[in-house]
Each structure stands twice: as structure tokens, then as C-alpha cells.
PDB file of N, CA, C and O in Angstrom:
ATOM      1  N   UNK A   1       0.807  -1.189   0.000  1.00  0.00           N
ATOM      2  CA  UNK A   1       0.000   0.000   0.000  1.00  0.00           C
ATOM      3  C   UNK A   1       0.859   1.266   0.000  1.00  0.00           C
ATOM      4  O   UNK A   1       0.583   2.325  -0.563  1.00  0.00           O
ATOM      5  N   UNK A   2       1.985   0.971   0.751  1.00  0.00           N
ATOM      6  CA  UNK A   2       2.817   2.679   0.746  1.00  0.00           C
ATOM      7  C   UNK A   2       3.508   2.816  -0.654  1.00  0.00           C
ATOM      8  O   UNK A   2       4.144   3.860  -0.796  1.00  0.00           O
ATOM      9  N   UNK A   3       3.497   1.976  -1.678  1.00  0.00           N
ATOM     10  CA  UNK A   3       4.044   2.491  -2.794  1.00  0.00           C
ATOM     11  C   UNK A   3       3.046   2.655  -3.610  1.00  0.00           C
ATOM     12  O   UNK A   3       3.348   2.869  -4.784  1.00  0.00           O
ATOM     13  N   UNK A   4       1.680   2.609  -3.267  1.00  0.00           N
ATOM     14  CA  UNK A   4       0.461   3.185  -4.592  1.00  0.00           C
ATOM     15  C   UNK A   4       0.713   4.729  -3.683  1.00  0.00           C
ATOM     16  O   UNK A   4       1.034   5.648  -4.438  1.00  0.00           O
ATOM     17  N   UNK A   5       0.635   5.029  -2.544  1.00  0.00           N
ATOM     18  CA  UNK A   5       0.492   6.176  -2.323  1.00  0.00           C
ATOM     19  C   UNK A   5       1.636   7.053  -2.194  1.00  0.00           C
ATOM     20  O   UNK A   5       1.513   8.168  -1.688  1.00  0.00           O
ATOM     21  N   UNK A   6       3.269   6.407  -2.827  1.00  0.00           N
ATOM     22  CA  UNK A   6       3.880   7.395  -3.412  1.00  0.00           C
ATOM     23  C   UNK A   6       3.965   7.270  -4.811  1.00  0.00           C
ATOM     24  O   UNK A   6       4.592   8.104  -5.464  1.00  0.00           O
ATOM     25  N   UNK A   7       3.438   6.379  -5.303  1.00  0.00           N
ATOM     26  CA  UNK A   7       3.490   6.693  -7.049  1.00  0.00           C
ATOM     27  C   UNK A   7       2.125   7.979  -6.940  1.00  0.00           C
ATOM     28  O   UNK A   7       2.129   9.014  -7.606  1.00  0.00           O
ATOM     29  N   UNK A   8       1.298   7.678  -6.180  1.00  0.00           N
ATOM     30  CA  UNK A   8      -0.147   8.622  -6.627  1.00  0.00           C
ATOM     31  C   UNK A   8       0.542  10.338  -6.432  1.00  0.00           C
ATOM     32  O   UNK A   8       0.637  11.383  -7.076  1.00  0.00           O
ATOM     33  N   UNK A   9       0.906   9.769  -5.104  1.00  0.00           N
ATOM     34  CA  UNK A   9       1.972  11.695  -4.997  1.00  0.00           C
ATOM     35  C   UNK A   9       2.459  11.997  -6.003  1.00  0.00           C
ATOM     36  O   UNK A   9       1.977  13.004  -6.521  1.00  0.00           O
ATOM     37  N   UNK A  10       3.373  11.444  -6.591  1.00  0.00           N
ATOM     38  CA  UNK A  10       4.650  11.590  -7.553  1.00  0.00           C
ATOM     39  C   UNK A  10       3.924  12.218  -8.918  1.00  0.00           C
ATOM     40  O   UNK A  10       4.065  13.179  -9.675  1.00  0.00           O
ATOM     41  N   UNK A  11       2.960  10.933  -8.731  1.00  0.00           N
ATOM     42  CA  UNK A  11       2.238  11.691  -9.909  1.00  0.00           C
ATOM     43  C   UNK A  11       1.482  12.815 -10.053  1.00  0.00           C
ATOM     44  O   UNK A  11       1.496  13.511 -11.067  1.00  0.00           O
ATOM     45  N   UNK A  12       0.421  13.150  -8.495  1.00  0.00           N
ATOM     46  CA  UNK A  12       0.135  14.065  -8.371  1.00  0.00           C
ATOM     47  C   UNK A  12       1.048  15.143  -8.204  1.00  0.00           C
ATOM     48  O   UNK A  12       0.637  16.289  -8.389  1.00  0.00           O
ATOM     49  N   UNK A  13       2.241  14.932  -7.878  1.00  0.00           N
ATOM     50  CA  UNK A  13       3.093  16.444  -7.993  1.00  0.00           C
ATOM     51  C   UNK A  13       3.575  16.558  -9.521  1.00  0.00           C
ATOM     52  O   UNK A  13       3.826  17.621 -10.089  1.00  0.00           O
ATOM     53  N   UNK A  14       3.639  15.587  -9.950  1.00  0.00           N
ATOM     54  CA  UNK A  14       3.363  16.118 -11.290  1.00  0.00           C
ATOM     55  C   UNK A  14       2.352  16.518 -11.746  1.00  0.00           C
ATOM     56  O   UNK A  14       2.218  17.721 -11.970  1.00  0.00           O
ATOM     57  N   UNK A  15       1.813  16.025 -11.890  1.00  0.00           N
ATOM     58  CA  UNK A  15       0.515  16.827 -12.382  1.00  0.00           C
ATOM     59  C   UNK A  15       0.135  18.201 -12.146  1.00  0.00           C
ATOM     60  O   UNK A  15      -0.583  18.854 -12.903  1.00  0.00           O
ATOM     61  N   UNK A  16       0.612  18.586 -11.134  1.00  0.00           N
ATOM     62  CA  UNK A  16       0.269  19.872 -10.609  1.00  0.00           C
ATOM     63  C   UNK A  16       1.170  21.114 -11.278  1.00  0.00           C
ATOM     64  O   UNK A  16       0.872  22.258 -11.621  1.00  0.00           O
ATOM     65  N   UNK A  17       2.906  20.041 -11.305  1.00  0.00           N
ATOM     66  CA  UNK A  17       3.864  21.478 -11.644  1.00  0.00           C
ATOM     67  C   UNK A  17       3.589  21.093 -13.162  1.00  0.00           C
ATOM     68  O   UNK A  17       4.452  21.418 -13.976  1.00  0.00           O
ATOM     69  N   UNK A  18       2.399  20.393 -13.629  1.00  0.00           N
ATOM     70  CA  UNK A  18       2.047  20.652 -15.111  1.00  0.00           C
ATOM     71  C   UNK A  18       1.017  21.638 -15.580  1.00  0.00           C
ATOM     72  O   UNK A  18       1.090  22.444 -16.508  1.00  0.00           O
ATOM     73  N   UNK A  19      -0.165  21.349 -14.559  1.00  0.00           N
ATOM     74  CA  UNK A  19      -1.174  22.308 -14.712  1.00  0.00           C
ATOM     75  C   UNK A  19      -0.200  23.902 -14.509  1.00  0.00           C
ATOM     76  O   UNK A  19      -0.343  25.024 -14.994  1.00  0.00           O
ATOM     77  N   UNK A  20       0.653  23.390 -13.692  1.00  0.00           N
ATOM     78  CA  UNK A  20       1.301  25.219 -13.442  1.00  0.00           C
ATOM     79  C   UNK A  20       1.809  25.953 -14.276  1.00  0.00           C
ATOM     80  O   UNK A  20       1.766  27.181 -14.198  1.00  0.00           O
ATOM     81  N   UNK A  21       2.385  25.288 -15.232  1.00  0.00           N
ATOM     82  CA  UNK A  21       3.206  25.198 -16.431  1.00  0.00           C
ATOM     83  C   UNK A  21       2.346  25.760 -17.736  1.00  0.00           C
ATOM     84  O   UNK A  21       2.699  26.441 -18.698  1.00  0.00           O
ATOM     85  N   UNK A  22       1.200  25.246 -17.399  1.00  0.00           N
ATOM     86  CA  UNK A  22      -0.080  25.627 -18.629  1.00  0.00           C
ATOM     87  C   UNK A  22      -0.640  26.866 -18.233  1.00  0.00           C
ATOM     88  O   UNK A  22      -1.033  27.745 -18.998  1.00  0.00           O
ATOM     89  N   UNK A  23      -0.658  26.893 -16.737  1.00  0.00           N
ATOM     90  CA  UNK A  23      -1.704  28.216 -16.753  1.00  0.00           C
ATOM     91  C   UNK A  23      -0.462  29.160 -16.604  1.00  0.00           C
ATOM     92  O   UNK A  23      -1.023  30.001 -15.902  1.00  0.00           O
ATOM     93  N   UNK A  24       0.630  29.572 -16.727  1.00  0.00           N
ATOM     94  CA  UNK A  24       1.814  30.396 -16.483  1.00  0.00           C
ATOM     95  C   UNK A  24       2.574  30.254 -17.998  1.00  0.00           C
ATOM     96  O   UNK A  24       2.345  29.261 -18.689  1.00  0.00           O
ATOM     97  N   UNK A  25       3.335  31.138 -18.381  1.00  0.00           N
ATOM     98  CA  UNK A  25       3.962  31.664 -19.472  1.00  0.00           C
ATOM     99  C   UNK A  25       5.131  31.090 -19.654  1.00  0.00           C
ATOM    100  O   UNK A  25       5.656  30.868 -20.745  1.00  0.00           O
ATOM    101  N   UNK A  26       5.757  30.724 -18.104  1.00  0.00           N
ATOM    102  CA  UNK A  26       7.509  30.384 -18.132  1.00  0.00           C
ATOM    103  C   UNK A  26       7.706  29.767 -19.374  1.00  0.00           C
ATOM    104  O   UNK A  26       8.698  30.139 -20.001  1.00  0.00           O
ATOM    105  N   UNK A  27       6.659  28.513 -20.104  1.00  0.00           N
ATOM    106  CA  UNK A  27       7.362  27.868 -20.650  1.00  0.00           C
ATOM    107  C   UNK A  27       6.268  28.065 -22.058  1.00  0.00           C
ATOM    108  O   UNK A  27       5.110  28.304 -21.716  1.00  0.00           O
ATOM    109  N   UNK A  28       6.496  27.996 -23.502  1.00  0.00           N
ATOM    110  CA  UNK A  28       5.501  28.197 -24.608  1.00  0.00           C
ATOM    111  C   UNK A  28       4.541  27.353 -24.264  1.00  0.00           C
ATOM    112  O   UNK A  28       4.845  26.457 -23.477  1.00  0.00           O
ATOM    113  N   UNK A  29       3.425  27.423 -24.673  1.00  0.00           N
ATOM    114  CA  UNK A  29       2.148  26.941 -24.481  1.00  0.00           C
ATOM    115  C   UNK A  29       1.942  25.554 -26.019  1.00  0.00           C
ATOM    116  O   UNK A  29       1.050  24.707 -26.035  1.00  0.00           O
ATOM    117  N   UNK A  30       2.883  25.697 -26.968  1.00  0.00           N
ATOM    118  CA  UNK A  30       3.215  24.449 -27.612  1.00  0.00           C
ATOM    119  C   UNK A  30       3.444  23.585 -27.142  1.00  0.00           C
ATOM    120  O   UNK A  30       2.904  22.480 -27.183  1.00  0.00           O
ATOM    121  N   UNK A  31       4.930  24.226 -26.217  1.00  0.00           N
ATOM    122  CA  UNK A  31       5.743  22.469 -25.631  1.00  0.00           C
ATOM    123  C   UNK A  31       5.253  21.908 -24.407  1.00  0.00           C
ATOM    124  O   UNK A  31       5.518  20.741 -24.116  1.00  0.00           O
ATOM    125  N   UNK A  32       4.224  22.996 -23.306  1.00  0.00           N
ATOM    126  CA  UNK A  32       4.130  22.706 -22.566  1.00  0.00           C
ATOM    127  C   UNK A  32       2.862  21.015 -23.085  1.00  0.00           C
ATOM    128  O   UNK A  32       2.447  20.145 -22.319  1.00  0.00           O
ATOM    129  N   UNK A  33       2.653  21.137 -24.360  1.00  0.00           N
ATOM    130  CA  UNK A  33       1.375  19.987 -24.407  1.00  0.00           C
ATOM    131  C   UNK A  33       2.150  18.562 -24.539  1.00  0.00           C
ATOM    132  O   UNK A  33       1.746  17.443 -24.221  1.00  0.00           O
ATOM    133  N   UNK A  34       3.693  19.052 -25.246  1.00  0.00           N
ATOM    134  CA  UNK A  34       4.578  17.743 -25.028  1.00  0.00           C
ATOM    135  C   UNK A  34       5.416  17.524 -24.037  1.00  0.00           C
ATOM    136  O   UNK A  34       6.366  16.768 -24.240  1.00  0.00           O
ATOM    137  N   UNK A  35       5.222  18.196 -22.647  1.00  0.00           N
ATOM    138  CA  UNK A  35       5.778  17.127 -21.863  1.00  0.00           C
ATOM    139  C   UNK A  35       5.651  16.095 -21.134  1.00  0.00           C
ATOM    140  O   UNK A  35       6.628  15.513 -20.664  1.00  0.00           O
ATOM    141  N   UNK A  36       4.227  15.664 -20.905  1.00  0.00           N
ATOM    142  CA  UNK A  36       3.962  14.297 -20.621  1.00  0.00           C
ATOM    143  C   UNK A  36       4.739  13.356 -21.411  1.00  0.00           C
ATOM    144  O   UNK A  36       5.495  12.475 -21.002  1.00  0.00           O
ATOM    145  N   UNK A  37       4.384  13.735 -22.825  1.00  0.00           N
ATOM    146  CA  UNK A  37       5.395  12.653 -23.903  1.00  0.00           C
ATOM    147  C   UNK A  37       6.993  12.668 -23.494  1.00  0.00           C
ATOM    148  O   UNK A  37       7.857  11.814 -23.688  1.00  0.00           O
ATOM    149  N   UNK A  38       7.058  13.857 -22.905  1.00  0.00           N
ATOM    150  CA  UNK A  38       8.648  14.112 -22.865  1.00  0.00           C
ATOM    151  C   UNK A  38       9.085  13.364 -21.516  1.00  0.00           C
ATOM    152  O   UNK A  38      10.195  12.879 -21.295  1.00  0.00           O
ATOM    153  N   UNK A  39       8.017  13.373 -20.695  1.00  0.00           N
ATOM    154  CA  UNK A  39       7.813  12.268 -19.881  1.00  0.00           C
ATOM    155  C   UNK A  39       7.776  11.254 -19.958  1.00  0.00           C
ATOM    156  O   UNK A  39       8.564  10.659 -19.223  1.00  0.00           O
ATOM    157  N   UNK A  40       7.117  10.634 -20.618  1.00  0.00           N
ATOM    158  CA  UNK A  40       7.206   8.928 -20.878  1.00  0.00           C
ATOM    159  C   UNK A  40       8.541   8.323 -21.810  1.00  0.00           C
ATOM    160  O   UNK A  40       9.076   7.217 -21.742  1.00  0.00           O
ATOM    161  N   UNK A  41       8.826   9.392 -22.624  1.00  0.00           N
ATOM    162  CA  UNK A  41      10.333   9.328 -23.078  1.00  0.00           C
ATOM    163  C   UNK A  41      11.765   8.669 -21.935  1.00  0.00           C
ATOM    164  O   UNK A  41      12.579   7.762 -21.760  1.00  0.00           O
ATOM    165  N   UNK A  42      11.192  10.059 -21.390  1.00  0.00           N
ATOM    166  CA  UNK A  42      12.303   9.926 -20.279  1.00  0.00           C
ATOM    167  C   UNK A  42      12.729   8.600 -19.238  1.00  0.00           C
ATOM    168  O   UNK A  42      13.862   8.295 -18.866  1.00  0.00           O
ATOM    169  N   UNK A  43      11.364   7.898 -18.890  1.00  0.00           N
ATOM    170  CA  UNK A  43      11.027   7.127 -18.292  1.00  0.00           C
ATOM    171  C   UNK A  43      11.830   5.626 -18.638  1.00  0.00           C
ATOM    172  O   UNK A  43      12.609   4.851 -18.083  1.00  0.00           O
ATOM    173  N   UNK A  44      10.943   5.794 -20.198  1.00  0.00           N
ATOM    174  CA  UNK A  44      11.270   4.517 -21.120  1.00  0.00           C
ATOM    175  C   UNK A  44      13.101   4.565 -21.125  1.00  0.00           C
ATOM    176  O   UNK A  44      13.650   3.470 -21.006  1.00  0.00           O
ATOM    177  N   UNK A  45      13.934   5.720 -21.249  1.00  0.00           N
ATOM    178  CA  UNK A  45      15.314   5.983 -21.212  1.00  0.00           C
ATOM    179  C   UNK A  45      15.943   5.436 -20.401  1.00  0.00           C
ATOM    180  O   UNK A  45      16.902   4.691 -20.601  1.00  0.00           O
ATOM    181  N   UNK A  46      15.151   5.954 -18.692  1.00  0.00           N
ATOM    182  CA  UNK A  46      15.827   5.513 -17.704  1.00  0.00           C
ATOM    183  C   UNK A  46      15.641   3.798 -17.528  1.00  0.00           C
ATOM    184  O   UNK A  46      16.590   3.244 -16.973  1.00  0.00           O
ATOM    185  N   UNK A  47      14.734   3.107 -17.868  1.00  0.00           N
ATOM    186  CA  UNK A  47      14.444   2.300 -17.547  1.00  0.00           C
ATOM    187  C   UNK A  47      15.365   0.892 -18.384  1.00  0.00           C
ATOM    188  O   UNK A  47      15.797  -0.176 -17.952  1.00  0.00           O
ATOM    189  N   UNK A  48      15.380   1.582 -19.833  1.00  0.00           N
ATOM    190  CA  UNK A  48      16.576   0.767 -20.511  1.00  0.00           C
ATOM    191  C   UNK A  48      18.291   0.707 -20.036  1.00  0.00           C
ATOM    192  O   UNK A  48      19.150  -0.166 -20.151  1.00  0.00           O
ATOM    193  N   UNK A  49      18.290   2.021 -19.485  1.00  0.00           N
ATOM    194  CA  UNK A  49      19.188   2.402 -18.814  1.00  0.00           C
ATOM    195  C   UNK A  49      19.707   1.106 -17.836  1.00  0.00           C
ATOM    196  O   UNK A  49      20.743   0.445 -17.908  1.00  0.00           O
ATOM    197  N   UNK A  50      18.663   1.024 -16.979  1.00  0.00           N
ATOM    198  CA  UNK A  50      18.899   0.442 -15.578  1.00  0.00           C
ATOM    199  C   UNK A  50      19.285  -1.024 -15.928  1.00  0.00           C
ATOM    200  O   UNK A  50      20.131  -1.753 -15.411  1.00  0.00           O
ATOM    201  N   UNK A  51      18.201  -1.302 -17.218  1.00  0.00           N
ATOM    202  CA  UNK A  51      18.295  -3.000 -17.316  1.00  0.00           C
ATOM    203  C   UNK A  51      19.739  -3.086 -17.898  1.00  0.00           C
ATOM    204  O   UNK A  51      20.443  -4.045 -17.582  1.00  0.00           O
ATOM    205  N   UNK A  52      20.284  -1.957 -18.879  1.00  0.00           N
ATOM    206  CA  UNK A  52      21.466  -2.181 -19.335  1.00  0.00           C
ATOM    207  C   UNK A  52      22.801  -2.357 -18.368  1.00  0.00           C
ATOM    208  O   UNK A  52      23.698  -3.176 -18.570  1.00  0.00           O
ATOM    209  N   UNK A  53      22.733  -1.350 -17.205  1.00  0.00           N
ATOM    210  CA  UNK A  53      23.188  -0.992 -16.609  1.00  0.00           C
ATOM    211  C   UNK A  53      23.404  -2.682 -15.724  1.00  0.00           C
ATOM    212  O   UNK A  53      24.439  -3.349 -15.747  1.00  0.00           O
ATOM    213  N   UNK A  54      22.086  -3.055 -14.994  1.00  0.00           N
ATOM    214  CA  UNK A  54      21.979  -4.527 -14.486  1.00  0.00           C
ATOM    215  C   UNK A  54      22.989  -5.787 -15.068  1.00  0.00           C
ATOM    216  O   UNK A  54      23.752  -6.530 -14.450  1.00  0.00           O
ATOM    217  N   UNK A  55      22.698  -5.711 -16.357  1.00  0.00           N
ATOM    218  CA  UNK A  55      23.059  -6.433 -17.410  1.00  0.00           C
ATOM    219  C   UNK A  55      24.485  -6.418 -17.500  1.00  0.00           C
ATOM    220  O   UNK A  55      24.994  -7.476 -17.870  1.00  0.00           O
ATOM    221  N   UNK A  56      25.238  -5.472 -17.248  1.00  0.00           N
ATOM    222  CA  UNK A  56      26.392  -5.180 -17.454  1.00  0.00           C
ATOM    223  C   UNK A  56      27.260  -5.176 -16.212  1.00  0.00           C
ATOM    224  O   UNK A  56      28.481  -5.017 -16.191  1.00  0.00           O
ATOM    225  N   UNK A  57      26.449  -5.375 -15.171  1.00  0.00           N
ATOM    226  CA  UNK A  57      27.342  -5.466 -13.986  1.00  0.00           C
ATOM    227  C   UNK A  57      26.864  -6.659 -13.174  1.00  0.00           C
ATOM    228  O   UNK A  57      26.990  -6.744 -11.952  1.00  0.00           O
ATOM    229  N   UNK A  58      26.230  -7.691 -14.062  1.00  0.00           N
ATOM    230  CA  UNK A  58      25.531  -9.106 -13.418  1.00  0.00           C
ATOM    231  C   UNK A  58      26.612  -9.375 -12.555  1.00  0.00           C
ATOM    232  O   UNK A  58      27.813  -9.376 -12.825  1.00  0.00           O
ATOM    233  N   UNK A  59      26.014  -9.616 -11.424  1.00  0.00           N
ATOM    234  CA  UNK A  59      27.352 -10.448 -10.083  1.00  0.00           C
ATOM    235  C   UNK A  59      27.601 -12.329 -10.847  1.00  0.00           C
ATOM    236  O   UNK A  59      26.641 -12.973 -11.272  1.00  0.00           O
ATOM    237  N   UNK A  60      28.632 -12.710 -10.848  1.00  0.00           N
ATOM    238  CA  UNK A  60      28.648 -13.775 -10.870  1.00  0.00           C
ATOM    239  C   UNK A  60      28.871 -14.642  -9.411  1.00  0.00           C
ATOM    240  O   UNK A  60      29.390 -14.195  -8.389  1.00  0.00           O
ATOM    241  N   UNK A  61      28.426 -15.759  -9.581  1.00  0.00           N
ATOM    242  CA  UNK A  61      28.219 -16.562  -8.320  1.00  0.00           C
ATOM    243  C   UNK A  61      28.582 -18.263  -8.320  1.00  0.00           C
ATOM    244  O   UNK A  61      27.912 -19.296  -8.312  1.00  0.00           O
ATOM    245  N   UNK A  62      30.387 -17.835  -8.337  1.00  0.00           N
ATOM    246  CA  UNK A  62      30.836 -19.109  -8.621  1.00  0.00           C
ATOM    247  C   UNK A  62      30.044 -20.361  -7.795  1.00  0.00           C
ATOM    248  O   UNK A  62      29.628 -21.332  -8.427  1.00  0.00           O
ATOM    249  N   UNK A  63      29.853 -20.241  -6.170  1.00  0.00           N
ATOM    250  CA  UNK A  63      29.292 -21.050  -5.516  1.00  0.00           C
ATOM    251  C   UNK A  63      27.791 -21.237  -5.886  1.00  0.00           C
ATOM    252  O   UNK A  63      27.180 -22.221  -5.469  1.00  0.00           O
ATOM    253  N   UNK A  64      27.399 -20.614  -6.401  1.00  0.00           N
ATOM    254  CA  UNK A  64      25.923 -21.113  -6.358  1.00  0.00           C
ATOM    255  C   UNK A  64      25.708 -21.953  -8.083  1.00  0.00           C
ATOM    256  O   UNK A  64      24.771 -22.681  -8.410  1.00  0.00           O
ATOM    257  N   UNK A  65      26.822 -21.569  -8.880  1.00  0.00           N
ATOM    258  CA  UNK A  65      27.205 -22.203  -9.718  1.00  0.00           C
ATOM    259  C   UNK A  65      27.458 -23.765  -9.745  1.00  0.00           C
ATOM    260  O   UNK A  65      27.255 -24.460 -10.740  1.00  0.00           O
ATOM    261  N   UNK A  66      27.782 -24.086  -8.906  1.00  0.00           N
ATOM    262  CA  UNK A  66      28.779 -25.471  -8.361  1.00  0.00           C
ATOM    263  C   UNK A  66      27.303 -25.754  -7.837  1.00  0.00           C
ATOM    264  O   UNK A  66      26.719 -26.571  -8.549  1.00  0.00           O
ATOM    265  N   UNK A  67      26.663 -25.339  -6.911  1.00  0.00           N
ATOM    266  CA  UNK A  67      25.078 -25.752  -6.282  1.00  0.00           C
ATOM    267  C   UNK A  67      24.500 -26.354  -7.254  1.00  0.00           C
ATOM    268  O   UNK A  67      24.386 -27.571  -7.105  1.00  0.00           O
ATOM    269  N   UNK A  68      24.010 -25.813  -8.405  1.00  0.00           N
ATOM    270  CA  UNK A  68      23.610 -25.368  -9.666  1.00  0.00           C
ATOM    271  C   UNK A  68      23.699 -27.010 -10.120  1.00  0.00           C
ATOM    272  O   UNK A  68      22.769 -27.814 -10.174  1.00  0.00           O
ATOM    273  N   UNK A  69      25.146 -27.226 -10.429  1.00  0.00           N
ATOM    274  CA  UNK A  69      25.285 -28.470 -11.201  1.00  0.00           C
ATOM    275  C   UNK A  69      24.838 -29.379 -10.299  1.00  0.00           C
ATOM    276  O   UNK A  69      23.938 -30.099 -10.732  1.00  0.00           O
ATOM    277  N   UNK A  70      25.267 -29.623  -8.906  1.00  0.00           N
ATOM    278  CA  UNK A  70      24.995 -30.442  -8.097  1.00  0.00           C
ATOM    279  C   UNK A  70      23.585 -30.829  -8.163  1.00  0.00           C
ATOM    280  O   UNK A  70      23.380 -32.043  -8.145  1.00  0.00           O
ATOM    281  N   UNK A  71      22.498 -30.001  -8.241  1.00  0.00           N
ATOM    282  CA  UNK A  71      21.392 -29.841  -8.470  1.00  0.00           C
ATOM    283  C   UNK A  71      21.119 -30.826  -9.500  1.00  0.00           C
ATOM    284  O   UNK A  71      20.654 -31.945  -9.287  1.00  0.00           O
ATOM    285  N   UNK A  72      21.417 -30.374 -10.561  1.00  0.00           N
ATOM    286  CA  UNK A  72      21.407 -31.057 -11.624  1.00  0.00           C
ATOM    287  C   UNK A  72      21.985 -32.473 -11.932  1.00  0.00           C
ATOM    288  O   UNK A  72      21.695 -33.121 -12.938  1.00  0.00           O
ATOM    289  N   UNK A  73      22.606 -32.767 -11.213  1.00  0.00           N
ATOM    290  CA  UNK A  73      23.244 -34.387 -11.614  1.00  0.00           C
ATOM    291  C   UNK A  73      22.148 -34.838 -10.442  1.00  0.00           C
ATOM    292  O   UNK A  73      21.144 -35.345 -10.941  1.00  0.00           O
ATOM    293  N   UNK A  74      22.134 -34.772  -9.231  1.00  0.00           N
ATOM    294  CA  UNK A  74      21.060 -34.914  -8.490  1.00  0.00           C
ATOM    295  C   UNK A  74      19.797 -35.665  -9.196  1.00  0.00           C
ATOM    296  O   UNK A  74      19.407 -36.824  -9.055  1.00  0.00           O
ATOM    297  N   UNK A  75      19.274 -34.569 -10.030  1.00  0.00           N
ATOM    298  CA  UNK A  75      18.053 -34.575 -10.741  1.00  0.00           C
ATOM    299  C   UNK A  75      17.997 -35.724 -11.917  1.00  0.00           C
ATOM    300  O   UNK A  75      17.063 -36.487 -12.163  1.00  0.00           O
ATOM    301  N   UNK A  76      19.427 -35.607 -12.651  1.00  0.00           N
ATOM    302  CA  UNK A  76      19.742 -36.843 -14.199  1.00  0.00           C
ATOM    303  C   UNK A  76      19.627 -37.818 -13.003  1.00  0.00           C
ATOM    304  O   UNK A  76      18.530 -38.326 -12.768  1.00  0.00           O
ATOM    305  N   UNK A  77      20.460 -38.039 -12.407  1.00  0.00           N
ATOM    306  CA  UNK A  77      20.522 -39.500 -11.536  1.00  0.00           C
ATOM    307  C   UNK A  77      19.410 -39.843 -10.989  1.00  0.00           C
ATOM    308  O   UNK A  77      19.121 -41.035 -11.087  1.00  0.00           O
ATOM    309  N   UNK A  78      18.363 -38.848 -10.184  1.00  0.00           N
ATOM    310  CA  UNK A  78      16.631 -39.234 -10.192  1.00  0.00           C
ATOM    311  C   UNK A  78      16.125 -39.565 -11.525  1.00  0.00           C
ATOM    312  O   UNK A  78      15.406 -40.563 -11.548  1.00  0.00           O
ATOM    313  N   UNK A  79      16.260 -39.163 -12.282  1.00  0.00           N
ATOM    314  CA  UNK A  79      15.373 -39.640 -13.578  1.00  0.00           C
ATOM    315  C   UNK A  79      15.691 -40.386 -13.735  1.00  0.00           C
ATOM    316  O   UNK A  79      14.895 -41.254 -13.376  1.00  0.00           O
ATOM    317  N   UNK A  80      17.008 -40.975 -14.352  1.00  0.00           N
ATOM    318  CA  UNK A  80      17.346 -41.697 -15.009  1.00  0.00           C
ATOM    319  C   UNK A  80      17.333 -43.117 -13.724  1.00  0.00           C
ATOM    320  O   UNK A  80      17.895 -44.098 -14.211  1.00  0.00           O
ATOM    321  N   UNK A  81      16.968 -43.302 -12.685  1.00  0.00           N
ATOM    322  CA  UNK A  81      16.336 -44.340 -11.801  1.00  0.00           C
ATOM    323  C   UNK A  81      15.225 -45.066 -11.764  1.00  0.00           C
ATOM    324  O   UNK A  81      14.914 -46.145 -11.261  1.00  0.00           O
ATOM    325  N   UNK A  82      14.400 -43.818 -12.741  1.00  0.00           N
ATOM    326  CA  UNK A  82      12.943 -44.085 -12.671  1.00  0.00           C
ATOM    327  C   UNK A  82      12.649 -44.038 -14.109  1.00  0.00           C
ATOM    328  O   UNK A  82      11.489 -43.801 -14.448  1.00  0.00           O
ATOM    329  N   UNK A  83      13.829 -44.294 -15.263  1.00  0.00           N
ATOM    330  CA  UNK A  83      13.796 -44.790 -16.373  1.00  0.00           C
ATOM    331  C   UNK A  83      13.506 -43.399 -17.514  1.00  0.00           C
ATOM    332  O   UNK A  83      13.427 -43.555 -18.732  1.00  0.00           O
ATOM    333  N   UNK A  84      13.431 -42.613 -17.101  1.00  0.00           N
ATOM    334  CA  UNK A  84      13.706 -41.431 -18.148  1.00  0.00           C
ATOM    335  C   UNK A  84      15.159 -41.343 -18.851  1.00  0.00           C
ATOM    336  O   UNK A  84      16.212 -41.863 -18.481  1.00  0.00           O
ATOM    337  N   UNK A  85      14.888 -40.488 -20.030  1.00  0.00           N
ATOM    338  CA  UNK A  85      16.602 -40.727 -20.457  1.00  0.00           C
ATOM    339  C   UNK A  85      16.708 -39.170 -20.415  1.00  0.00           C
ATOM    340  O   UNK A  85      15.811 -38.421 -20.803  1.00  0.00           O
ATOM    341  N   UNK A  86      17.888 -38.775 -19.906  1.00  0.00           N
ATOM    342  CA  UNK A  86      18.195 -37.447 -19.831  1.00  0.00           C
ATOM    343  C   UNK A  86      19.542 -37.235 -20.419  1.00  0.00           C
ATOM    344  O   UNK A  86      20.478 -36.535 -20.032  1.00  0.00           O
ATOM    345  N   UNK A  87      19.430 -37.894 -21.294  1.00  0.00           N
ATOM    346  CA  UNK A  87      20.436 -37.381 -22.282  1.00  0.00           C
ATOM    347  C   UNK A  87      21.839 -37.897 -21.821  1.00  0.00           C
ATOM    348  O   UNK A  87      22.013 -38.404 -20.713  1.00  0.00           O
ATOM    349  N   UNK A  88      22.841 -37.728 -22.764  1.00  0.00           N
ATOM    350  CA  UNK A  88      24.139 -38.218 -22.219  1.00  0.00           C
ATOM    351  C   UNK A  88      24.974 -37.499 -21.568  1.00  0.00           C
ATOM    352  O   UNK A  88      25.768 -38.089 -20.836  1.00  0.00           O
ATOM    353  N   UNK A  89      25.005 -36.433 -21.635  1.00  0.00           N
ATOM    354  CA  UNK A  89      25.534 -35.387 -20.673  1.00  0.00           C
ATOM    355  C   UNK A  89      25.837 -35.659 -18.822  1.00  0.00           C
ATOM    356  O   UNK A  89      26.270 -34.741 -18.125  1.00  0.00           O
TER     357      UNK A  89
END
């Protein structure tokens, strides 16, 4: 519940320093109709950003790696008990 009611703020403070923006001069009354878009731009930016960003600094995890296989032979050696073929690997 406490993060619908800071996205609703966030948005409501946007919204507001938008309406402010429209009824005031500071900014042309053209661009002020594209910045929501200039908004969702931005958004979509940061957000590729982050995954790239994620992506590029993935932790590796030798030990849970080694888990990983263990797991897995675990699992061929259950199957293959109970007559499945899991390949030759």
C-alpha cells in the first residue's frame, strides 16, 4: 500500500507542476502539451538504462554455480532411476 500512495503523490506532484506550467507563461504553451510525452520518453530511457546498466554489472556466483550443477546431476541421476533418459551429458 505505501508504494500506490507514493506513485499517486509523484504523480500528483506532477501533475500539478504541469497544470502550473499551462496556466503560467515560463514555458511556450506548444511544448508545454509535449511534456507528458517528454515524460514517458524519459522514463522509457531511464528504464533501458537500468536494465542495461543490471546487465552489465551481473554479479557472478561461482558457488551457487557449483550448487547449480549439483542440483542437476542430483536430478539426471533421479530420472534416469525411474527410467527417463536425460540425455548423455
Amino acid at each position: 500500500m505505501k508504494h500506490i500512495f507514493k506513485i499517486i503523490t509523484v504523480l500528483a506532484a506532477i501533475s500539478a507542476v504541469w497544470a502550473a506550467l499551462l496556466e503560467t507563461s515560463t514555458v511556450p504553451h506548444s511544448y508545454t502539451w509535449l511534456l507528458p510525452i517528454y515524460l514517458v520518453v524519459a522514463l522509457g530511457c531511464y528504464g533501458l538504462f537500468m536494465v542495461g546498466y543490471g546487465l552489465m554489472f551481473f554479479p557472478t556466483c561461482p558457488q551457487e554455480a557449483i550448487l547449480l550443477q549439483q542440483d542437476i546431476m542430483e536430478a539426471k541421476e533421479f530420472l534416469s532411476k525411474r527410467g527417463v533418459d536425460v540425455g548423455s551429458d
